[in-house]
N, C-alpha and C positions, 0 to 999 in steps of 0.2 A: 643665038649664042654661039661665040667662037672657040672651036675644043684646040685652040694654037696654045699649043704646052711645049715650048722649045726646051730640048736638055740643053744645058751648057755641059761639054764633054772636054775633058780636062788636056793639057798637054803631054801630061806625066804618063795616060793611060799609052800601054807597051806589054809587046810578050815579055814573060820573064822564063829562062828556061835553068832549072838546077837539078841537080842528080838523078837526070834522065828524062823529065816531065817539064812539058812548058805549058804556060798558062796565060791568058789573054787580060791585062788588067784593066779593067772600064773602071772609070774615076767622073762621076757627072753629080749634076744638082739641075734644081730645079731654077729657075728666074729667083727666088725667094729662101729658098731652101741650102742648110747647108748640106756637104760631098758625101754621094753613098759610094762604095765600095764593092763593086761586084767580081768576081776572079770566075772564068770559064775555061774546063778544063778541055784535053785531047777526047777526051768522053763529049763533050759539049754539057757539060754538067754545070750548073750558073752555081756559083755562091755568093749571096749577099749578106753583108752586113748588115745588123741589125741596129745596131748606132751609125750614127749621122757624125760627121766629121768636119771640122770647124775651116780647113783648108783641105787642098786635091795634098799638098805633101804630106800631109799628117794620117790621110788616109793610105798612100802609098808607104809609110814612116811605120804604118801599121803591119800590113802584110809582109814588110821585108824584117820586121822583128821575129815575126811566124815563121817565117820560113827559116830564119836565123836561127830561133829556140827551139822549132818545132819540125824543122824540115817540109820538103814540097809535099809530101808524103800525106802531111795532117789535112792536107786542101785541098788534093787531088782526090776523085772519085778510081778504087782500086781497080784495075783492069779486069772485065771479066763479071766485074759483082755483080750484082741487083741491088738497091736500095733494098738497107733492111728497116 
């Protein structure tokens, strides 16, 4: 049995950088599957989304809402912290 699980890695994924913090955007799926969403910070700290995303722009559609309403702030692991 062949463990060949290619991601399809989107074209959209890009640093994004806003009010001092930039963040690495991966935008993939599976052969079958629809777009996760993952954002890794200056920390190398991964965040994934936990819903699945019908297209790569709707997932990127996503985090630029956030960072719109919520600033880079809400996404970024804070300098210095430890997970609490």
């Amino acid at each position: 049995m062949e463990d060949d699980y290619e991601l399809v890695m989107s074209p959209l994924c890009q640093s994004i950088t806003d009010n001092g913090h930039t963040v690495r955007v991966e935008i993939y799926r599976g052969p079958d599957t629809d777009w996760t969403l993952e954002v890794v910070d200056a920390s190398n700290t991964s965040t994934v989304w936990d819903d699945l995303f019908a297209t790569d722009q709707a997932a990127l559609d996503e985090l630029l809402r956030i960072i719109r309403e919520d600033g880079m702030e809400s996404i970024v692991e804070p300098a210095g912290n430890a997970a609490q």
